[in-house]
C-alpha positions in Angstrom: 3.2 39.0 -27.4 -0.3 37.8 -27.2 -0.4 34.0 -27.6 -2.5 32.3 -30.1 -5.2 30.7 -27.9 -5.9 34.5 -26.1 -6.0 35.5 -29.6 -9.0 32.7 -30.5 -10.4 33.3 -27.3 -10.8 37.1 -27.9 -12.3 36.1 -31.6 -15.1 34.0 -29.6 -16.4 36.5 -27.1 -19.1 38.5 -29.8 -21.9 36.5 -30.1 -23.5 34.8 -33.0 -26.0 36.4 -35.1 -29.1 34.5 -35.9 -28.2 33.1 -39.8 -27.4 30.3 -41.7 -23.6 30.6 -41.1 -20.9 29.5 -43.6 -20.7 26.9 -45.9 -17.5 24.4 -46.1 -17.5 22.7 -49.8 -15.0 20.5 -51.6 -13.6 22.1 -54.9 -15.3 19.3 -56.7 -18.3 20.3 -55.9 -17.3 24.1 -57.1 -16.7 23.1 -60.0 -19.6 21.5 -60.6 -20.4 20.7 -64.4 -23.7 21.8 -66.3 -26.8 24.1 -66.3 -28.4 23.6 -63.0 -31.6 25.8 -61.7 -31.3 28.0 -59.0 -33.9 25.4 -57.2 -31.4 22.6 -57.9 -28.7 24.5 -56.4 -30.5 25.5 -53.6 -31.6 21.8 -52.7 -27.6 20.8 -53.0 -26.8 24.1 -50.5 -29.2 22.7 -48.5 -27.8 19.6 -48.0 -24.3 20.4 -48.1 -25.3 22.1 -44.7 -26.7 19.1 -43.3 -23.1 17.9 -44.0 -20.9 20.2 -42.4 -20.1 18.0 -39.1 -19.0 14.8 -41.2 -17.3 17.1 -43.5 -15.3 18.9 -41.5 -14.3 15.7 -39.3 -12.6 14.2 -42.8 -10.4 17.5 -42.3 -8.6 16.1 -39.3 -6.9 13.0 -39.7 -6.9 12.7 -35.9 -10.8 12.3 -35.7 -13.0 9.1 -35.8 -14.9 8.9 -38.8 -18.5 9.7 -38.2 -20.9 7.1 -39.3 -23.3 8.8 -42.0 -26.7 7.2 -43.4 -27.6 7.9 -47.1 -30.7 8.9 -45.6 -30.6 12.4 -44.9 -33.8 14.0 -42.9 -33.9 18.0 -43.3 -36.8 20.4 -42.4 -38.9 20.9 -45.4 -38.3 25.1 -44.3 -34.4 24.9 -44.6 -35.1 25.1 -48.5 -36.0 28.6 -48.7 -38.9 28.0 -50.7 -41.8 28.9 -48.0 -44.6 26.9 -46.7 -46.7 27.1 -49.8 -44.6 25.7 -52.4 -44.7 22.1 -51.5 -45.9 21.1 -55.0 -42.8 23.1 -56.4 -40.2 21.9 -54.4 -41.7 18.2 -54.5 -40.9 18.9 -58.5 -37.3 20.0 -57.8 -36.9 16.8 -55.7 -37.8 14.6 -58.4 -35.9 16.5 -61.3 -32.9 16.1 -58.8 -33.5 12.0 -59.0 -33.4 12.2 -62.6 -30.5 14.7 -63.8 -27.1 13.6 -64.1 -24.1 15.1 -61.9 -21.0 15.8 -63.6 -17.6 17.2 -61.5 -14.6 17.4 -63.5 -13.3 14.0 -61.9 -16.8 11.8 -61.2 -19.5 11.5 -62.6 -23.0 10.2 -61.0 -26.4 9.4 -62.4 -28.4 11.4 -60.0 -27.5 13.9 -57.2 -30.3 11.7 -55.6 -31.3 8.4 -55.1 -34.6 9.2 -54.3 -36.7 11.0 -51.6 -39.8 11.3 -49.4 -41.8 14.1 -48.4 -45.2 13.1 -47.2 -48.6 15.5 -47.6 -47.9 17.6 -44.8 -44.5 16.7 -43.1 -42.7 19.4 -41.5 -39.5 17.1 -42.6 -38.1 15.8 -46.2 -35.5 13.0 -46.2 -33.4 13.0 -49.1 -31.6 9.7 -50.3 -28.2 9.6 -51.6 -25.7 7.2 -53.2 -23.3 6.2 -51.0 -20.5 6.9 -53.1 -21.8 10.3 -53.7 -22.1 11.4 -50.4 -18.4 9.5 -50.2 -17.8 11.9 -52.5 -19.6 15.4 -51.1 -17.6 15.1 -47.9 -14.1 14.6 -49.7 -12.1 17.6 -49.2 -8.7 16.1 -50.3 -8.8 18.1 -53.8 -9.2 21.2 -51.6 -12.7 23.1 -50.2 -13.8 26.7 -49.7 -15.8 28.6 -47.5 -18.7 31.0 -48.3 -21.7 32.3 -47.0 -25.6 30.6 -47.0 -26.7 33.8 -46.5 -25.4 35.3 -49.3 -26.1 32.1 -51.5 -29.7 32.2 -50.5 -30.2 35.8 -51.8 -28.9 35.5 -55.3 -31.6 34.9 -57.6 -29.9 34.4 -60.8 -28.3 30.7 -61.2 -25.1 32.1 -62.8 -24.7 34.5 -60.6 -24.6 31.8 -57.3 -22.0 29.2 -59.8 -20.3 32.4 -60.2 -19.6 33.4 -56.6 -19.1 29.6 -55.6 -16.1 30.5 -58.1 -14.7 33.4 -56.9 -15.0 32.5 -52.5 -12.5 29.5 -53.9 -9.8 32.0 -55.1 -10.8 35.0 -53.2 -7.5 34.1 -50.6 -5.5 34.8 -54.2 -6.9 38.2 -55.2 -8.6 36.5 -58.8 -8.2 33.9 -61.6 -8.2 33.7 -65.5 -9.7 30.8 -67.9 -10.7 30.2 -70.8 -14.3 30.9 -71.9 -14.7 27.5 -73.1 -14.0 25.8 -69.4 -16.4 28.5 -68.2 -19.1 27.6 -70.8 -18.3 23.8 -69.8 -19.0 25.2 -65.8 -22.2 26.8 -66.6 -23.7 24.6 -69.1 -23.9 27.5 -71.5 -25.3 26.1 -75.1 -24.4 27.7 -78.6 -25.9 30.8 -77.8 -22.6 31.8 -75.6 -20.5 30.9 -78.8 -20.4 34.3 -78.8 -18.1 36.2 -75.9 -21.0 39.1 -76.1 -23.5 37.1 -74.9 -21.7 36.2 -72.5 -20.9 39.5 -71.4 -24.5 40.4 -71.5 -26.5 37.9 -70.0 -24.4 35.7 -67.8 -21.0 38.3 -66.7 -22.7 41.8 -66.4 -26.1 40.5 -64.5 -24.0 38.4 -61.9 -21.5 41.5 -61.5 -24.1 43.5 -60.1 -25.9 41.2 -58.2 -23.2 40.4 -56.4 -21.7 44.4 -56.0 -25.8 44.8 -54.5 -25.5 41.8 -52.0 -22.0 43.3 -50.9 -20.1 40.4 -49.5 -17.9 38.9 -52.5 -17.8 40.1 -56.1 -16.0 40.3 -58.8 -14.4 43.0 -61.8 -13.8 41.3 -65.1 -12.0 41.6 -68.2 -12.2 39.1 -71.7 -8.9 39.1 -74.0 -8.0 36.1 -76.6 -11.3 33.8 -75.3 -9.8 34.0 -71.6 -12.0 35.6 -68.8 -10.0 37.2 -66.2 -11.9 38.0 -62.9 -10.7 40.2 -60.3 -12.5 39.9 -56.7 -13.1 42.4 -54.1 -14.3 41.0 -50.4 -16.2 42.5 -47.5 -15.8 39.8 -44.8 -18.1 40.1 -41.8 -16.7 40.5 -38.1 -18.9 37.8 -37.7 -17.3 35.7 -40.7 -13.8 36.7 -39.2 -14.5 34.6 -35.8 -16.1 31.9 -37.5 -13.0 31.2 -40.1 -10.7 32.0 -36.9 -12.1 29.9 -34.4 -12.7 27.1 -37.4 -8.7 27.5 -39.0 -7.1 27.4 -34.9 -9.6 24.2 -34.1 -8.2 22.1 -37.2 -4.6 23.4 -36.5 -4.8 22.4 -32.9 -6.2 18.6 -34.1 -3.5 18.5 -36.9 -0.4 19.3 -34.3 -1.9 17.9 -31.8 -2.0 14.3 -34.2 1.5 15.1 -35.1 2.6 15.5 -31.6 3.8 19.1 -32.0 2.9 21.8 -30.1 0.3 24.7 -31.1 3.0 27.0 -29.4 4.8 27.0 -32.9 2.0 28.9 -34.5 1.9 31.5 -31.5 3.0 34.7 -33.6 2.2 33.4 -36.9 -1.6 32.6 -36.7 -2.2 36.5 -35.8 -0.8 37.9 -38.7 -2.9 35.6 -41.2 -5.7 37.1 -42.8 -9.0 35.7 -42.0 -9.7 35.0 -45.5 -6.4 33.3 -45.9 -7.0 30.8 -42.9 -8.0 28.3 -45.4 -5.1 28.0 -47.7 -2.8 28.1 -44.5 -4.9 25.1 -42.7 -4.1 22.8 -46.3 -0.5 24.1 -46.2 0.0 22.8 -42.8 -1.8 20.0 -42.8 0.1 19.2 -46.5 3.6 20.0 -44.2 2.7 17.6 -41.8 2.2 14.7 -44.2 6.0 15.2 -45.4 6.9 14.8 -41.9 5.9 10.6 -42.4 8.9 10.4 -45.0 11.2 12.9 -43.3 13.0 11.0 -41.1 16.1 12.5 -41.5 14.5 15.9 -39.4 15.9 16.6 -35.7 13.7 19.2 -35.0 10.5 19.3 -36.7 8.8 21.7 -35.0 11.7 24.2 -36.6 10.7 23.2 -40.1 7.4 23.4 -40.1 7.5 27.0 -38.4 9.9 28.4 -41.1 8.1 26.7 -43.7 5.2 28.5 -42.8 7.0 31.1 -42.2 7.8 31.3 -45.9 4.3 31.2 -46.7 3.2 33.7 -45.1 
């Protein structure tokens, strides 16, 4: 049997294509609350990507914490809104400074604190709240994965909230709930009162947008005020190496912390699929906590293997 390090190692050999790569986001900011533009969300991608590194280092508990400022400098191109748009994107900056940000647990004034963007400056530097950025790189209530690319090419801004939704429960086939928490998601007014316009403005639109782009979407079906969304997902070869190579690194950190050995996950890892890698990183790492209070164990190596085992 191959081990799980030739396995990784096989996963790394294709080289990467030239793209924005994949996202890591907390659930919190998922379920973001309200009716945001797609220029908002585009700035919050954006910086979110800036993020990754410190992000993913709160992941392993192994790691020393990187020191972040609140001031965050980006290149005024990674905003996807091209070189003559300044004005536009100057607007979306301040509108940003001024509209409250609402998650289902915290709420904030602004998503920033401010920003500056000189005439001319190949550079913006965006200026955050320290506990919101505290609060951006918190993955304790969970994250996802999903792709820039793809987030860049939607146009609609219900369409992008709407596949933020489904990459966070594509590992479990779909999800139901109620219209009114999806009204409260989207900042939908008393227009949506209605389920049709629902269906016809916000559900039918985003359905085929996503279907067109290819990569994550969605079938859905409305019965007693509950939405019920099936989702379909192409994953990329590319995507595939990425979540491998991410899922063995943070495995390897969390044993490794532990003082186990990554030989326990030899002929398990393999037979995860890549879009599950996710949910089997927080099962492990939510294993090893339990190990603290489980004295009691003589070989915990054994129990973690069959209680992933189990999982699987």
């Amino acid at each position: 049997m191959r081990n799980i390090g030739t396995h990784i190692q096989e996963f790394g050999r294709i080289e990467a294509k030239d793209s924005r790569g994949d996202i890591l986001q907390t659930n919190g900011v998922t379920n973001l609350q309200g009716d945001w533009t797609i220029s908002h969300l585009r700035v919050l991608i954006t910086l979110l990507s800036q993020l990754q590194r410190p992000i993913k280092n709160r992941l392993n508990p192994a790691s020393r914490p990187i020191e972040l400022s609140t001031d965050i400098t980006i290149p005024a191109k990674d905003f996807g809104m091209g070189p003559s748009n300044g004005m536009r994107l100057r607007e979306v900056l301040t509108e940003l400074t001024q509209k409250p940000v609402r998650f289902p647990d915290h709420h904030f004034k602004a998503l920033l604190s401010g920003y500056s963007y000189p005439s001319r400056s190949a550079t913006i530097t965006l200026q955050l709240d320290k506990s919101l950025l505290d609060y951006l790189l918190d993955c304790s209530g969970g994250y996802t994965y999903y792709s820039a690319d793809i987030a860049f090419r939607i146009k609609r801004k219900h369409t992008l909230r709407l596949y933020w939704l489904i990459c966070s429960w594509r590992s479990r086939g779909g999800l139901t709930l109620p219209l009114d928490q999806l009204r409260t998601l989207l900042g939908l007014g008393p227009a949506y009162d209605r389920p049709d316009n629902i269906v016809t403005h916000v559900l039918t639109p985003a359905k085929a947008e996503l279907e067109a782009l290819g990569h994550t979407w969605f079938d859905y079906r409305l019965a007693d005020d509950n939405l019920t969304l099936k989702i379909h997902y192409n994953m990329t070869e590319e995507e595939k190496q990425q979540l491998s190579r991410d899922a063995w690194d943070q495995c390897f950190k969390l044993l490794t912390a532990a003082g186990l050995s990554f030989r326990l996950l030899d002929d398990i890892f393999p037979r995860i699929r890549p879009e599950d890698l996710p949910s089997f990183v927080q099962r492990l790492q939510s294993l090893l906590l339990t190990l603290t209070a489980r004295h009691d164990l003589r070989n915990p190596s054994a129990y973690i293997h069959k209680a992933l085992e189990s999982w699987l």
